[in-house]
C-alpha positions in Angstrom: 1.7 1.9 -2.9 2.0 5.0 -4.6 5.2 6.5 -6.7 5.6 10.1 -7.1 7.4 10.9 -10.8 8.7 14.0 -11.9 8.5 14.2 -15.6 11.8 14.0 -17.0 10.8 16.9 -20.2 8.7 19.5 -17.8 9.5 18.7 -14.7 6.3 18.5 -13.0 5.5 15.8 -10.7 2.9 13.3 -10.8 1.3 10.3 -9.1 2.3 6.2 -10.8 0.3 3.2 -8.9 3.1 1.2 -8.4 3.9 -1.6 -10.3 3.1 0.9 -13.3 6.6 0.8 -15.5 5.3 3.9 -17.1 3.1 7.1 -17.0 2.1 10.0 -19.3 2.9 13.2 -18.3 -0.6 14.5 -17.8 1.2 18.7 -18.4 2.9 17.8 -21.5 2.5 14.3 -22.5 5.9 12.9 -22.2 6.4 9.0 -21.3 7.7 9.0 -17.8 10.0 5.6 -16.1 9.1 5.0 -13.0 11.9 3.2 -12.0 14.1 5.6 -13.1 12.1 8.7 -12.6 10.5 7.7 -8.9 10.7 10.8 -6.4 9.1 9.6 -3.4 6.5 6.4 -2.8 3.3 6.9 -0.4 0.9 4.4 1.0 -2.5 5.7 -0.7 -3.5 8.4 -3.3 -4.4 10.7 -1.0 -0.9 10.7 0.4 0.7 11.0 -3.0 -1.5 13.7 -4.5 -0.5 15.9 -0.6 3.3 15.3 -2.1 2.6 15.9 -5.5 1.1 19.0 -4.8 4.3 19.8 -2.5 7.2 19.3 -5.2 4.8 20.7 -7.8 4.4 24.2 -5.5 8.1 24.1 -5.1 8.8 24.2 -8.8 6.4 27.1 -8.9 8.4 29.0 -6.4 11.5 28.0 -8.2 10.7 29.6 -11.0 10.1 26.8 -13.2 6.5 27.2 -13.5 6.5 30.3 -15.7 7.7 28.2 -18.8 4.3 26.8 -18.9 2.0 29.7 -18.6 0.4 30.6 -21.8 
């Protein structure tokens, strides 16, 4: 099983193998809970990356995005 975390400093989402308490933020490097940060679970990595690539698109529609382009 597969937890999809949005990083609680940039907002991006990425993909924790659960039972994984934690995860770096692989945009900005931040410590991410799973527990508390967990947006959605999947079944395999293939699954999660398809939603992480979902809310991540989002964000860039959003807005959000630009704050990270250099």
């Amino acid at each position: 099983m597969h937890a999809i975390v949005q990083c609680p400093k940039c907002f991006r989402h990425t993909v924790a193998k659960l039972p994984q308490k934690t995860r770096q933020c692989p945009y900005c490097g931040a410590r991410i809970n799973v527990e508390k940060y967990t947006r959605a679970t999947a079944p395999d990595a293939i699954s999660a990356s398809e939603l992480v690539k979902k809310f991540n698109a989002k964000l860039a529609h959003q807005g959000i995005d630009k704050w990270f382009k250099k």
